[in-house]
C-alpha positions in Angstrom: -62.7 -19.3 77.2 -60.5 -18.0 79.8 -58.6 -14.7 80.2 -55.1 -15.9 78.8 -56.7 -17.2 75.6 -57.9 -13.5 74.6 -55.3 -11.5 75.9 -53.1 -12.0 72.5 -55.7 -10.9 70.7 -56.7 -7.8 72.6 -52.9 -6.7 72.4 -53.2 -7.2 69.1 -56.3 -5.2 68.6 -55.2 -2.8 70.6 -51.9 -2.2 68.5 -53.5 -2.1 65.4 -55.7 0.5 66.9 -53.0 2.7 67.7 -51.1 2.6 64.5 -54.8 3.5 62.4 -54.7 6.6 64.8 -51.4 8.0 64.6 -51.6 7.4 60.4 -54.3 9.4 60.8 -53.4 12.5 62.6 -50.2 12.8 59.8 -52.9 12.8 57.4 -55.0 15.4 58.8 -51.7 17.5 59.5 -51.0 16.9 56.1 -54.9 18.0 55.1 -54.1 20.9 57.0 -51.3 21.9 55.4 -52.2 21.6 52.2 -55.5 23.4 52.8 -53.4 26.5 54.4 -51.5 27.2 51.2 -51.9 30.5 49.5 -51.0 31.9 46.1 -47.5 32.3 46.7 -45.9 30.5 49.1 -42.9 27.5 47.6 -43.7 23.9 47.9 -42.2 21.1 47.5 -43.6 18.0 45.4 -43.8 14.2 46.4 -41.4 13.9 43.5 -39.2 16.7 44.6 -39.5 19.6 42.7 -40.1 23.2 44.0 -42.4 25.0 42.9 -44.7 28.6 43.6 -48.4 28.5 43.8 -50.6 30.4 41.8 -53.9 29.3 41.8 -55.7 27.0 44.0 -58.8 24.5 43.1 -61.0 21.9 45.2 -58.5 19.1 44.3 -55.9 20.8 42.2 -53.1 23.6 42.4 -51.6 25.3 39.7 -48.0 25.7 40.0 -45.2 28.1 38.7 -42.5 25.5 38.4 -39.9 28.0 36.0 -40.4 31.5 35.1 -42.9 31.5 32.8 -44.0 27.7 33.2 -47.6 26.8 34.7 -48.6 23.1 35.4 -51.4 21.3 37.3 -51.1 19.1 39.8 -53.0 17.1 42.6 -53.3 18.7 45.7 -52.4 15.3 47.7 -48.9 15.6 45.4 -47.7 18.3 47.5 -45.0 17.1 50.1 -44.4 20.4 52.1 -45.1 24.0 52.4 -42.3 25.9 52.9 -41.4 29.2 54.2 -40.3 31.7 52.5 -36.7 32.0 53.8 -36.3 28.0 53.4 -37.6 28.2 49.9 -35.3 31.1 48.4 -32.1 29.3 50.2 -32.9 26.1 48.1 -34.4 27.4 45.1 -32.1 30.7 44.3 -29.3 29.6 46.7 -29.7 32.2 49.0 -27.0 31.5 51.9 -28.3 34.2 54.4 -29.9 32.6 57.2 -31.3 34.1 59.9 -29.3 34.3 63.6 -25.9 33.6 61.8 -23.8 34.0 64.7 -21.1 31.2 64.7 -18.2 31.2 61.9 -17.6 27.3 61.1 -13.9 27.5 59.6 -13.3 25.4 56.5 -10.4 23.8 58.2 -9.4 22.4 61.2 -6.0 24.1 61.6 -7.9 27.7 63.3 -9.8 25.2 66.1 -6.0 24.0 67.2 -4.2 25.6 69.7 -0.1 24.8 68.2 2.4 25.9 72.0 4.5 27.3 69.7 5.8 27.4 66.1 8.9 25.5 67.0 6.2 22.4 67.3 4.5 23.3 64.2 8.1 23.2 62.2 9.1 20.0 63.7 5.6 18.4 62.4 6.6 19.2 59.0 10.2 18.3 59.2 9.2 14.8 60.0 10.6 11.9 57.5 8.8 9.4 56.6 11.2 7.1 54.6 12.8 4.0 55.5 16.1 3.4 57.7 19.1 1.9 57.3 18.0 -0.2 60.6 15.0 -1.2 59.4 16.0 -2.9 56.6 18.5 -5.0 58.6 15.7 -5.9 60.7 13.9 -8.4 58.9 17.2 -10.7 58.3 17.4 -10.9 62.1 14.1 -12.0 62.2 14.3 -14.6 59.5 17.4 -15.6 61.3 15.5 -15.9 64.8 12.4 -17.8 62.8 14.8 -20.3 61.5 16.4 -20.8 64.8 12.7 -21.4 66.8 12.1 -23.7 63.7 15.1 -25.5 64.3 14.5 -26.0 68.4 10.9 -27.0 67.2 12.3 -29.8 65.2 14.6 -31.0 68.0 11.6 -31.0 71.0 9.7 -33.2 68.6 12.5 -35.5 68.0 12.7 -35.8 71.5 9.0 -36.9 72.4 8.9 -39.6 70.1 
C-alpha cells in the first residue's frame, strides 16, 4: 500500500483523536467544578434553575431551591457554580455590580450633540403631509406614459 492510500485515514484518526481530547478536558473542568462546591455557594441546574447548596454527597447534592424547600439532585445535573455577586443579581435582582463607572442613558437624545436649539425646533416643525404639487404629479406622468406608449406604437408600425 502506498503513502497516499493511508493518508485519509490518518487525518481522520488524527481528527477524531483531537475532538475525544478536548471533550474530555470540559469534562474534567466540569469534574472540577463540581467537586469544588461547598455548602453555600448558588448553582445553576442543567434545567435552569438556581439553587443554594446545603449538603454535599459522593453522587448527590442537596439543594435549597426556595426558602424552606430541600431537594436532591445528581451532582452531574449541576450546570455552573456561580459566584456570589452573579448569583444575588439573578436570583434577588440585585443591580449593583461591581466597577460601575459608565452611565448608559436610556435614550439616545443625551449622546447627540443638537448646534443649537433653532435646529432642534425646525426638526419638529417638519410636515409630513402631502402637497398640492404632488398630487398633480402623477397626471403628468400618466400623461407622459401615454405619450411613450403612443411613440411605441408608431416605431413598431414602422418596422413592419
Amino acid at each position: 500500500m502506498s503513502l497516499v492510500t493511508l493518508l485519509p485515514f490518518i487525518v481522520l484518526i488524527g481528527a477524531m483523536f483531537l475532538m475525544t481530547r478536548s471533550a474530555k478536558k470540559k469534562q474534567q473542568a466540569a469534574a472540577q467544578m463540581r467537586n469544588d462546591m461547598q455548602p453555600g455557594t448558588g448553582v445553576r441546574t442543567i434545567g435552569g434553575m438556581y439553587a443554594t447548596v446545603k449538603e454535599i454527597q459522593d453522587d448527590t447534592v442537596l439543594l435549597e431551591v426556595a426558602p424552606g424547600v430541600h431537594a436532591v439532585y445528581a451532582k452531574n445535573s449541576i450546570g455552573a457554580v456561580l459566584d456570589d455577586a452573579e448569583y444575588n443579581r439573578i436570583v434577588h435582582g440585585d443591580d449593583e455590580l461591581e466597577g460601575e463607572g459608565t452611565v448608559v442613558p436610556d435614550d439616545a437624545s443625551s449622546l447627540t450633540e443638537s448646534e443649537s436649539a433653532d435646529a432642534a425646533d425646525d426638526v419638529a416643525k417638519i410636515d409630513l403631509g402631502k402637497k398640492a404639487e404632488d398630487d398633480e404629479a402623477p397626471k403628468d406622468a400618466e400623461a407622459e406614459g401615454s405619450a411613450v406608449k403612443d411613440a411605441k406604437a408608431d416605431s413598431e408600425g414602422d418596422a413592419k
